[in-house]
C-alpha positions as CSV (number, residue, x, y, z in Angstrom):
1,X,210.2,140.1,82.9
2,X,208.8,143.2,83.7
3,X,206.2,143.2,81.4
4,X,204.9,139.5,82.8
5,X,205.1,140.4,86.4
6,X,202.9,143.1,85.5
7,X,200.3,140.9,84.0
8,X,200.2,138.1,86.4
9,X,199.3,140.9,89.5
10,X,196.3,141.9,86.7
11,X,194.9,138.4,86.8
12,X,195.0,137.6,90.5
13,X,193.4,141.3,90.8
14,X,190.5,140.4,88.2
15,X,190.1,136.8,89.9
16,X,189.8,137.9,93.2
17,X,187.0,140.6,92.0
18,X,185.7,138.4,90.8
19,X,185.7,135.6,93.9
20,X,184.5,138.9,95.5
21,X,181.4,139.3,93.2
22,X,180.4,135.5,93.0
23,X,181.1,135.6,97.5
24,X,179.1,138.7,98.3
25,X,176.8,139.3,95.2
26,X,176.2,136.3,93.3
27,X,176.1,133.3,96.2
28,X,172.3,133.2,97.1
29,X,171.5,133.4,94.1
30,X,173.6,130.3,92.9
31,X,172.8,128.7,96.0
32,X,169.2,128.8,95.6
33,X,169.8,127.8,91.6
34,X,171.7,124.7,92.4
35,X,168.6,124.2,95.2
36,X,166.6,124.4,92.2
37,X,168.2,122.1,90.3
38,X,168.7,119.4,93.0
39,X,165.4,119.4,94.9
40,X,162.8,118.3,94.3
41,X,158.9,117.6,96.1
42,X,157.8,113.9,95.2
43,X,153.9,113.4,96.4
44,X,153.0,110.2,98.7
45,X,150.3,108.7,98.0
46,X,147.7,108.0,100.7
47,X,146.7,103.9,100.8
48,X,143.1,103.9,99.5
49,X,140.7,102.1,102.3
50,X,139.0,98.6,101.9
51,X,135.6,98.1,101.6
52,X,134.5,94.5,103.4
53,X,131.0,92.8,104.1
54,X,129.4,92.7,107.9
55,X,132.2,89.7,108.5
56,X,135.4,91.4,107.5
57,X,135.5,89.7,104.3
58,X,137.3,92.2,101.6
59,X,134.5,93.2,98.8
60,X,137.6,95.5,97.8
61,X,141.1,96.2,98.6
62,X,144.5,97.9,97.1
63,X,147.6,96.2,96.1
64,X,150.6,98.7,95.3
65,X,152.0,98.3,91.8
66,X,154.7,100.7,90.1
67,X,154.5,101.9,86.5
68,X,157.2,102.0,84.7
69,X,158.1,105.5,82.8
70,X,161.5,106.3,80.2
71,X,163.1,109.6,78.9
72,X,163.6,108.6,75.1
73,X,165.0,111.8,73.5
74,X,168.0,112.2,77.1
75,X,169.1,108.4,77.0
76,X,169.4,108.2,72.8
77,X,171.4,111.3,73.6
78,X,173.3,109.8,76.7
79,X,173.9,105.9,75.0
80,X,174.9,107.7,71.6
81,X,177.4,109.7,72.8
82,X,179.0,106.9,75.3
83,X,178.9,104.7,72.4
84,X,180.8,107.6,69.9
85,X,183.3,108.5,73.0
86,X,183.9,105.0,74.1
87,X,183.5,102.2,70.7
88,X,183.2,98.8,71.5
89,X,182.5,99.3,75.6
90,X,178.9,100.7,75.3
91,X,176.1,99.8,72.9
92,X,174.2,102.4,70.6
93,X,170.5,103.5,71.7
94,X,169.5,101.0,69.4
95,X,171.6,98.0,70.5
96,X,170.7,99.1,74.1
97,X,166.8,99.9,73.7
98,X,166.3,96.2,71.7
99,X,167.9,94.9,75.1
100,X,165.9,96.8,77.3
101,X,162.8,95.4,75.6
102,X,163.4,92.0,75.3
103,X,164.5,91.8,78.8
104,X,161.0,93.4,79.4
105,X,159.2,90.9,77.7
106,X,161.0,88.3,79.7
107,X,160.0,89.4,83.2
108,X,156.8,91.2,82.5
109,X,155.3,89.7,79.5
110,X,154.9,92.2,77.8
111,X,155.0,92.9,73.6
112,X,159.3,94.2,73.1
113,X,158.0,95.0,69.8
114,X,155.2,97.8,71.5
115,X,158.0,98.4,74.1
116,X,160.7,99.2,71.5
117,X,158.4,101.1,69.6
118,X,157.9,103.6,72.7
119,X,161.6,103.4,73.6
120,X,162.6,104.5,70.2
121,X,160.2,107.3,69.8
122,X,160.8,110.8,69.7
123,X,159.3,111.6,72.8
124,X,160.6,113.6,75.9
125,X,159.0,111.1,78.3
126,X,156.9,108.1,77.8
127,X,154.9,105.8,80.2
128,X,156.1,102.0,79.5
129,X,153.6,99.8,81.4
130,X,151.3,100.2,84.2
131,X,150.6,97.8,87.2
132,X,153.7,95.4,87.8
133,X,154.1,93.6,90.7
134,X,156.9,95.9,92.6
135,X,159.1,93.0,92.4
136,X,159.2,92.7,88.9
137,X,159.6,96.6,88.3
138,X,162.9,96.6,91.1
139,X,164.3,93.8,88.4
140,X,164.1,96.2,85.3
141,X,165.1,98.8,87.1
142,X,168.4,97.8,88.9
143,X,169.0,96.2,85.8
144,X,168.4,99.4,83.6
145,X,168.7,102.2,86.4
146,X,167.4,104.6,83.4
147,X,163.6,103.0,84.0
148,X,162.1,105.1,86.5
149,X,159.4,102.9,88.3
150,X,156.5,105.0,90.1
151,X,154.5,103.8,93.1
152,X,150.7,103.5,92.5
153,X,147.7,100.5,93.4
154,X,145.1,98.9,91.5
155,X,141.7,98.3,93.2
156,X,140.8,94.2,93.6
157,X,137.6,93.1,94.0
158,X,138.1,89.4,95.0
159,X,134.5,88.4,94.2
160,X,134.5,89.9,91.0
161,X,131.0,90.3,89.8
162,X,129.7,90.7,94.0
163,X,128.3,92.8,95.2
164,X,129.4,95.1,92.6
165,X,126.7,97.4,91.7
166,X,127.0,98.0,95.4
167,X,130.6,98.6,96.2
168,X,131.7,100.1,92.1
169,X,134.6,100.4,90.9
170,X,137.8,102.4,91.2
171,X,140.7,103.2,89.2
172,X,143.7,105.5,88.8
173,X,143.0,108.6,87.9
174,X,145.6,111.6,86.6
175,X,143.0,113.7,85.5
176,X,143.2,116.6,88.3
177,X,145.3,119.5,88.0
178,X,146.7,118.8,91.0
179,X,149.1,115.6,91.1
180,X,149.1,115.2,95.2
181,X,145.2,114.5,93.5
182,X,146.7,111.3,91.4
183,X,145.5,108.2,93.0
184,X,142.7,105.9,93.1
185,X,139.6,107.6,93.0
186,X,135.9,106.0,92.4
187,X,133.3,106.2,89.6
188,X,130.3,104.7,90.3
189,X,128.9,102.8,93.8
190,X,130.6,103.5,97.1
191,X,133.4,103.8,96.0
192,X,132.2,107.1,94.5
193,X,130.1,108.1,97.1
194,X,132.2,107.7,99.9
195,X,135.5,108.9,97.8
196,X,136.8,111.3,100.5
197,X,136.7,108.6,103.2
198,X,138.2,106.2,101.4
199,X,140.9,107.7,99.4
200,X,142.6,109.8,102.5
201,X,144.8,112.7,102.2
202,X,148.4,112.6,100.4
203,X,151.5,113.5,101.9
204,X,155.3,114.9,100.3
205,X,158.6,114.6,100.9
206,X,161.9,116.6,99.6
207,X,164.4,114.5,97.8
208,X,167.2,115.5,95.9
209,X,167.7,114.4,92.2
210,X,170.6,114.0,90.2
211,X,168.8,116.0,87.5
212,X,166.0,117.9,89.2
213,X,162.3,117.1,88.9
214,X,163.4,114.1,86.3
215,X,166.6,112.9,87.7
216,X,167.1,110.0,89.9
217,X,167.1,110.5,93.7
218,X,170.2,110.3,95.5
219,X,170.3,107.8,98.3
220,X,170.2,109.4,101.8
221,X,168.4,112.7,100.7
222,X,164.7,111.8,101.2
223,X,163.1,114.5,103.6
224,X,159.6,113.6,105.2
225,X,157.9,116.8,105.1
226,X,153.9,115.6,105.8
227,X,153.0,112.0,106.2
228,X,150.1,110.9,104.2
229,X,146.9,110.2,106.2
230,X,145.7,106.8,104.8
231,X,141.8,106.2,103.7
232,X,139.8,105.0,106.1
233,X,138.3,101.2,105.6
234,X,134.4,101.0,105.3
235,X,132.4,97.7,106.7
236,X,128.8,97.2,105.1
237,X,126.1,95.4,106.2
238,X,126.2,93.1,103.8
239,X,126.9,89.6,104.2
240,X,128.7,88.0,101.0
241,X,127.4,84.5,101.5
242,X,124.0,85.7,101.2
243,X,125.0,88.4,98.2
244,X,126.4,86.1,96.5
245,X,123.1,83.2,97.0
246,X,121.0,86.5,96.3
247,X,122.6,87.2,93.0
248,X,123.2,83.4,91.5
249,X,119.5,82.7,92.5
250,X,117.7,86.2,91.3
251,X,119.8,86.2,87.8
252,X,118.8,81.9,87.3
253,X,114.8,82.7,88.4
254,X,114.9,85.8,86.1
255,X,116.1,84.1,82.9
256,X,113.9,80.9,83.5
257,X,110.8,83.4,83.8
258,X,112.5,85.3,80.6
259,X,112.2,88.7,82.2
260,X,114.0,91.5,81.0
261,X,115.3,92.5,84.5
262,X,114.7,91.2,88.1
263,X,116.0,93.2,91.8
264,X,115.7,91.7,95.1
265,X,116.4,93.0,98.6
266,X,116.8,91.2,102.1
267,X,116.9,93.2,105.1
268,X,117.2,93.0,108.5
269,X,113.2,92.8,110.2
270,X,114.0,95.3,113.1
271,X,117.1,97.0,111.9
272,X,117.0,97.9,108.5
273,X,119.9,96.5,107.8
274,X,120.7,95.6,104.2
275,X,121.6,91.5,104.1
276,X,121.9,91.7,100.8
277,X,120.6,94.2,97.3
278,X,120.9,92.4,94.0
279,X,120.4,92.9,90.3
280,X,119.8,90.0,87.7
281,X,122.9,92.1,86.0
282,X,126.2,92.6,87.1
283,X,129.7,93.4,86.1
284,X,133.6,92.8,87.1
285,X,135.3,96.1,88.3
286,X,138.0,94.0,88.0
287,X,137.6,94.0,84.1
288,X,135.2,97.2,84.1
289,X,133.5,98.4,80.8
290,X,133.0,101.8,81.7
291,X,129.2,100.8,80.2
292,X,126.6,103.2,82.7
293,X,124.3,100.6,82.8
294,X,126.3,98.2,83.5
295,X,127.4,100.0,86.6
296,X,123.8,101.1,87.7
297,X,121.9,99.6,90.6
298,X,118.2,99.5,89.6
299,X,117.1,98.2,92.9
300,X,117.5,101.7,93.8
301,X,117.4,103.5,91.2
302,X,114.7,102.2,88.8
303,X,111.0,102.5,90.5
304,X,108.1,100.5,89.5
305,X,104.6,100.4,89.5
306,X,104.1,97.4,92.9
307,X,100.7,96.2,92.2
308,X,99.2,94.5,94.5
309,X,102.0,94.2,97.2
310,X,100.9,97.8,97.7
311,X,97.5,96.9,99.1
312,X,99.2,96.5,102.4
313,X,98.3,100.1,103.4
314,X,94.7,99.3,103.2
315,X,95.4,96.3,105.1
316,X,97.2,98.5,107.5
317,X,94.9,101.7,107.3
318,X,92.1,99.7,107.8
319,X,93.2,97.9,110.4
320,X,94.6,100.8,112.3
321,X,91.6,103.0,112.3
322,X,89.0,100.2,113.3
323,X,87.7,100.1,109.7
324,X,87.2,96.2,110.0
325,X,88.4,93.4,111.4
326,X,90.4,90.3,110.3
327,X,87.6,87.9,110.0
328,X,84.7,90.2,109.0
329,X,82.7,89.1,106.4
330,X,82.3,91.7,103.3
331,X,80.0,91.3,100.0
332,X,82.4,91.6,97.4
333,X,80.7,92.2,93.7
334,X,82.8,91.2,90.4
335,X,83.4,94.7,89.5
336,X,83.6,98.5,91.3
337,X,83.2,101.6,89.5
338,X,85.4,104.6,90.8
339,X,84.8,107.7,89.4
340,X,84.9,106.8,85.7
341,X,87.2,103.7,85.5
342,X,85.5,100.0,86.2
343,X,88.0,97.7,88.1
344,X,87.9,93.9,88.1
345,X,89.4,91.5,90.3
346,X,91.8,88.9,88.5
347,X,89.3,86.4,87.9
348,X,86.0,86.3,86.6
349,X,83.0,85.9,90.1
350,X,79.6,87.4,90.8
351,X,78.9,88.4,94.5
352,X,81.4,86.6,97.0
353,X,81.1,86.8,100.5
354,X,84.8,87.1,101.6
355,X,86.6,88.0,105.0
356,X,89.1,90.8,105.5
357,X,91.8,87.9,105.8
358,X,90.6,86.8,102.3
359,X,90.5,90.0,100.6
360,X,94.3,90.3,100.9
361,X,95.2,86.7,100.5
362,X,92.9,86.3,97.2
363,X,94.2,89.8,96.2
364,X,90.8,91.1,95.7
365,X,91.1,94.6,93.9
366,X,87.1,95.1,94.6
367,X,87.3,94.3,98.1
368,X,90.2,96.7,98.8
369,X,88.8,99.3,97.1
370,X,85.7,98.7,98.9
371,X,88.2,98.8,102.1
372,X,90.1,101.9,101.1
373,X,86.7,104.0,100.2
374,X,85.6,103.1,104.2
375,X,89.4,104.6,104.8
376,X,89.1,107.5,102.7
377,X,91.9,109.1,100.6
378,X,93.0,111.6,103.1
379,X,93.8,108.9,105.4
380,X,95.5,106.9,103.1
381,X,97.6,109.6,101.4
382,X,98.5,110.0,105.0
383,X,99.7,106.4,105.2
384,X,101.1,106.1,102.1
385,X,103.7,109.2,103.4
386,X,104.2,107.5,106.9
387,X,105.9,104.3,105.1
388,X,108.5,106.3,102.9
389,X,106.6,106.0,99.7
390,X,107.7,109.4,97.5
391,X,110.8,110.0,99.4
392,X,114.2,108.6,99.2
393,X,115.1,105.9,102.1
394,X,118.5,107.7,102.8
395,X,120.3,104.7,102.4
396,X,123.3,106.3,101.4
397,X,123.7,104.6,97.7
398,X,124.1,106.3,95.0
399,X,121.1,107.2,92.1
400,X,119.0,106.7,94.9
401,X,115.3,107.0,93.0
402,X,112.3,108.6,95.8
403,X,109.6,106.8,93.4
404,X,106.1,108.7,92.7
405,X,103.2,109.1,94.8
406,X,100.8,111.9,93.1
407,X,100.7,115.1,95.5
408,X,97.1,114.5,97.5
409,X,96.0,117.9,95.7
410,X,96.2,116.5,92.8
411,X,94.5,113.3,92.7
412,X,91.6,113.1,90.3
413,X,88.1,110.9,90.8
414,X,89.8,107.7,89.6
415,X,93.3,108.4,91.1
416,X,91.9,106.4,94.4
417,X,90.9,103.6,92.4
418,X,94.5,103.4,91.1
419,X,96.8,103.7,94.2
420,X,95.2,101.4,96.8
421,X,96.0,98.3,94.2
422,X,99.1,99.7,93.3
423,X,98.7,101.4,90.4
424,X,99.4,105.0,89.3
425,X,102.6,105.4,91.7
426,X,106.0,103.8,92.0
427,X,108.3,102.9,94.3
428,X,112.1,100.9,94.2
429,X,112.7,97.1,95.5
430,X,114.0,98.9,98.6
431,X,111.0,101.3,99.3
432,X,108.8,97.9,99.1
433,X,110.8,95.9,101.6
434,X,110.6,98.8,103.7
435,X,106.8,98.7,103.8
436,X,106.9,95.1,104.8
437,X,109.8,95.8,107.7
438,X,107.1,98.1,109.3
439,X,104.6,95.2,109.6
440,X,107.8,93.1,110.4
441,X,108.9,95.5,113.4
442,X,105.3,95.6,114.9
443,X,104.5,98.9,113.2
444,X,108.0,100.8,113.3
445,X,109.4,101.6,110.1
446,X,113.0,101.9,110.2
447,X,114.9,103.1,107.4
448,X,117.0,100.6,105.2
449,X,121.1,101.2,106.0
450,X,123.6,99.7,104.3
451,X,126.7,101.3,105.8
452,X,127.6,99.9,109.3
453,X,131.1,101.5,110.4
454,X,134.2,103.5,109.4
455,X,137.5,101.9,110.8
456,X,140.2,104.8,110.8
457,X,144.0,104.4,110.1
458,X,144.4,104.1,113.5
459,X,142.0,101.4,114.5
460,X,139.6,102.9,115.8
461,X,135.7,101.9,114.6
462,X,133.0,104.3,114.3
463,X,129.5,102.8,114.3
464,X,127.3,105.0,111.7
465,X,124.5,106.7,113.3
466,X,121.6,103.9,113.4
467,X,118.5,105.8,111.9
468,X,115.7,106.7,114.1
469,X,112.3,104.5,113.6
470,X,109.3,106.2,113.0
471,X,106.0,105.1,114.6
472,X,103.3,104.2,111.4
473,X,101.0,102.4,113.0
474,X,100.2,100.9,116.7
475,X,101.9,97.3,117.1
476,X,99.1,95.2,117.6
477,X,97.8,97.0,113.8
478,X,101.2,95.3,112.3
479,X,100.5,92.0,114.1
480,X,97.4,91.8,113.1
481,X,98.0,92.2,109.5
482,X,101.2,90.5,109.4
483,X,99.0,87.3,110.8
484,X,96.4,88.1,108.0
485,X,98.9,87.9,105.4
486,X,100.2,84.4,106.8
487,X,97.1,83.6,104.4
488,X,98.6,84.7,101.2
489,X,100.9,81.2,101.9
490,X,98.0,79.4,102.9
491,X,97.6,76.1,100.6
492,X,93.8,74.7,101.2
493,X,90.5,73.5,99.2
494,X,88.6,75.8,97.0
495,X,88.2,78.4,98.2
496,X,90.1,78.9,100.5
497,X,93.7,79.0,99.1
498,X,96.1,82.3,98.7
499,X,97.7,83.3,96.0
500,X,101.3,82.2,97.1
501,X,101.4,78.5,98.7
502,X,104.5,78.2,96.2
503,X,105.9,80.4,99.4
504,X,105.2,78.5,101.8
505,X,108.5,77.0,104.0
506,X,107.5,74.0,106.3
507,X,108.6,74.2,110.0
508,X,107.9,78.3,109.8
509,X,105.1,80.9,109.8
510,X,105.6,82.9,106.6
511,X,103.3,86.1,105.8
512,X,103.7,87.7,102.1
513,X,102.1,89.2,99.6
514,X,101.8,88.6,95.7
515,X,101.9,91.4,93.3
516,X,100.5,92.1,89.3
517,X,101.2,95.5,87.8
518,X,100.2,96.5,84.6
519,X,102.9,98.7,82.5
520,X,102.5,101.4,80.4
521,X,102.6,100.6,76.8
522,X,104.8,103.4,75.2
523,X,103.1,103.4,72.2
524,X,99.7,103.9,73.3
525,X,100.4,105.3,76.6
526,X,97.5,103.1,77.9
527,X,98.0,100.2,80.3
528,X,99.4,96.9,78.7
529,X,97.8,93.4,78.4
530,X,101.0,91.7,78.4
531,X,103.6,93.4,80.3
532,X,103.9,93.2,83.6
533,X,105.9,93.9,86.8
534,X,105.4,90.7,89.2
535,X,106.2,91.5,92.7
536,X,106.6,89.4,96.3
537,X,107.3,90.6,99.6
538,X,107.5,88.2,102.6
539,X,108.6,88.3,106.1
540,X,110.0,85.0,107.7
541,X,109.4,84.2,110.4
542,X,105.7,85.7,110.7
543,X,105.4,85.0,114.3
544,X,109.4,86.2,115.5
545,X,110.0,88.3,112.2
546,X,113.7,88.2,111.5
547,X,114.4,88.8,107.6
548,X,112.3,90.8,105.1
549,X,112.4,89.9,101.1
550,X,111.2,92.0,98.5
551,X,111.5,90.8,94.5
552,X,110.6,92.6,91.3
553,X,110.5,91.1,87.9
554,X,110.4,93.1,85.1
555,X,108.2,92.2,81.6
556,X,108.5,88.1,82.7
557,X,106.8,85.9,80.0
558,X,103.8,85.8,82.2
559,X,102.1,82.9,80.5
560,X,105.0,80.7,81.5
561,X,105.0,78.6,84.7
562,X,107.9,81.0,86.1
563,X,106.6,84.4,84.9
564,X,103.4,84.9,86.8
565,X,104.9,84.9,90.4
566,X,108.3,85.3,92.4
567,X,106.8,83.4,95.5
568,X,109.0,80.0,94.5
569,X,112.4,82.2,94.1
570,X,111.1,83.8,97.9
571,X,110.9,79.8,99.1
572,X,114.3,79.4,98.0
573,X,116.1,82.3,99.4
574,X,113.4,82.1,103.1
575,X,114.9,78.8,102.9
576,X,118.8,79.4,102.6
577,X,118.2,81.8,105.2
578,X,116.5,79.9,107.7
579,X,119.3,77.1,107.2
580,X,122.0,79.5,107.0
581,X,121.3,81.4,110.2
582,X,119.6,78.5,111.8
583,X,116.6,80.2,112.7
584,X,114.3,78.3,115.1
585,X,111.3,76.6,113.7
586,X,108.0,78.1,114.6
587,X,106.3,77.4,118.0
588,X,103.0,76.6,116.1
589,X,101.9,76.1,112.7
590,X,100.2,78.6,110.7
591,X,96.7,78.2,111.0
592,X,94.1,77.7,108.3
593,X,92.0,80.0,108.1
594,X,88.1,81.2,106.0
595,X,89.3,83.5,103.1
596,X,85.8,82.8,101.8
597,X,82.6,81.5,102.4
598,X,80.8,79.2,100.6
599,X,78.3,80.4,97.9
């Protein structure tokens, strides 16, 4: 008895040392391990912002979805040995996992046979299926608690193909190092360029797990440590009724003319504001191809060579420093030599006596070269600057192209008999409507916007900053000209017809201008025969300007009936928008007026 009483005081002295040790010594430290082990940080993900049209209508939006995620090598272990402790109350992993993914296939539609495939491999962890409706996910996983379910959106653009090489696409992106980083981000349009305002800043909370970082979170434990800040919502100037016409309209006139490509523009006359931007080619971000052309915007970022819509800043240079006047009478030969290159008007004519007005509505080259010389090319480099040409417009798309003018010190003999017909510099869809909202806003350029506000999480609106207008030329200048160029619409006997009655809208003034350019044949580097860039810019109403169209078509079959204008496809859309907006009728009727005199 001895011997045991002896023993039994040596235990309770090693047990209380060692109650001592774990109290005193070892306790933080086992605290902050079974802190470890139970805590854990879970990100919150901030709600990306919409982007919607001048109306409120969503262009693009985010719908929460959960994706569902498995541990295959911990519940094979877990079922397995339930199975072996327990026979006949729990199934095997196998028996279990078939379950699992038929019951999958059930409710989500999904393959079991790819499920079970992933729920039977050898993996650690394994991502199931992405984007199920949350309801769907919360019946998998009260019905197999094992299925961990994580919270994430999908972007949906509503309009599918609108607007789309506008607004872009966005999708869910992992790729960062940093997970609070994991959300939607964008790749190409706005949704790129305006990524931080949209996507908003993440939050975390503290949650304890069952099994740490991987483990399920117990119920009652989650700790809001910073709110996420959601994105904020960004409203365009675009209207989707007229997108939408723009599109249909631009992609139908472009394969009946059998061009290769087509971009059209309509902006506001006095504000800049983009109406509509449209490309003959679109995609679906909702079904995206990833394809970089595809998700390009040429009407901003493919320039062109304008042709004769460019002869406007002779018309306006002319104009503006008392060069002429609209109805003065000029001798216009068949032909002008500049420097070493011979220029010809369209169509074959000896010596023409032809007014100012008739120069621009025939489209003479010969007569606005003869214009332009009176100018001279310091001047018109000068005016060629003042309307944007060479620079980008600023409005805030991205792949935004500046276009080409040739520096003034470098212009060679024959350079001047290039530019003034539009030849020999380039210039977007967007660049050219701008020139036409100068003569539109009685000679204030202001420069093309297509973002109008920022609504914040909290409500609040914040009107972009309208861009300044910059003076080009006084405003009677761009009302006298954009009167001349009422002409280019004017229908009338030889020879006193424009070049675009096919524009013409009854009930309105309409001034425009027609456009030819010549492209570069890559093989020969020299000037083609047969490919062309055809070109129209109009202003309706000429006498209360409220909407501004500019169209390119690129390598049309120019022999067709379609392919040697876009005046009919600017009838069509003046048209839509006069009904659309119901845009009074003009006071008077545009007059008729003497292009050219009789020989």
């Amino acid at each position: 008895m001895r011997v045991v009483r002896i023993l039994l005081v040596i235990g309770l002295i090693a047990t209380g040392v060692k109650l001592v040790q774990v109290q005193a010594f070892e306790a933080p430290a086992l605290s902050a391990k079974s802190q470890r082990q139970r805590s854990a940080t879970v990100d919150v993900q901030a709600v990306r912002g919409s982007i919607v049209d001048r109306n409120g209508s969503p262009l693009a939006f985010s719908v929460e979805v959960r994706t569902l995620s498995y541990r295959p090598q911990a519940m094979r272990k877990q079922w397995d040995q339930a199975a072996a402790k327990h026979p006949g109350q729990f199934d095997n992993y196998e028996a279990h996992s078939a379950k699992l993914a038929q019951r999958m296939q059930d409710v989500l539609g999904v393959d079991a046979h790819q499920m079970l495939a992933k729920l039977r491999s050898a993996a650690k962890f394994v991502y199931l299926v992405n984007n199920i409706d949350p309801s769907k996910a919360r019946t998998i996983t009260d019905e197999f608690p094992e299925v961990s379910a994580e919270v994430r959106a999908v972007r949906d653009y509503p309009g599918h193909n609108l607007a789309s090489n506008i607004v872009g696409v966005a999708n869910w992106r992992m790729d960062d190092p940093d997970t609070r980083n994991h959300n939607l981000h964008g790749l190409s349009g706005l949704e790129s360029s305006l990524d931080l305002m949209l996507a908003g800043t993440p939050g975390h909370q503290v949650v304890d797990t069952e099994e740490g970082d991987d483990g399920v979170v117990i119920p009652g434990t989650v700790r809001q440590t910073q709110a996420a800040v959601d994105g904020s919502d960004v409203v365009l100037t675009i209207d989707g009724d007229v997108q939408y016409y723009l599109q249909e309209h631009l992609a139908a006139f472009a394969k009946k003319a059998g061009a290769h490509s087509a971009s059209a523009v309509i902006m506001d006359a006095h504000t800049g504001e983009v109406y509509a931007l449209a490309n003959d080619k679109s995609f679906d971000p909702n079904k995206p191809t990833y394809d970089n052309a595809a998700m390009a915007n040429p009407a901003v970022s493919n320039p062109y060579e304008p042709g004769s819509v460019n002869k406007v800043v002779t018309a306006l240079a002319s104009i503006e420093y008392g060069i002429t006047t609209p109805t003065a009478v000029h001798e216009v030969p068949g032909q002008i030599q500049v420097a070493d290159r011979t220029v010809h008007d369209a169509w074959s004519h000896g010596l023409l006596q032809m007014t100012t007005t008739g120069i621009f509505a025939k489209s003479s080259n010969v007569g606005t070269l003869e214009l332009a010389q009176r100018v001279g090319p310091d001047r018109f480099s000068d005016m060629l600057k003042r309307l944007g040409l060479g620079q980008r417009t600023g409005i805030g798309l991205p792949g935004e192209s500046p276009g080409s003018v040739p520096p003034r010190s470098q212009w060679s003999g024959s350079t001047f008999g290039n530019l003034p017909i539009g030849q020999g510099l380039s210039m977007t869809v967007l660049q050219m409507a701008s020139m036409y909202q100068t003569v539109a806003n009685d000679g204030v350029r202001v420069p093309p916007r297509i973002i109008s506000a920022e609504v914040r999480p909290d409500g609040s609106r914040v009107q972009m900053p309208r861009p300044q207008g910059i003076r080009v030329v006084k405003p009677q200048t761009a009302i006298t000209v954009r009167n001349m160029l009422r002409a280019v619409t004017q229908g009338a006997p030889y020879p006193n017809s424009g070049t675009a009655p096919q524009a013409a809208l009854p009930g309105y003034q309409v001034s425009g201008k027609t456009g030819t350019a010549q492209q570069i044949n890559p093989v020969t580097h020299t000037y083609s025969n047969s490919n062309y860039w055809i070109t129209f810019a109009g202003i309706l109403p000429a006498d209360s300007p409220r909407f501004v169209v500019g169209i390119v078509l690129d390598r049309p079959v120019y022999t067709s009936p379609d392919g040697h204008s876009a005046a009919p496809l600017f009838h069509d859309v003046a048209s839509f928008l006069a009904q659309k907006y119901n845009i009074p009728l003009s006071k008077t009727e545009t007059p008729v007026v003497t292009l050219q005199l009789p020989s």
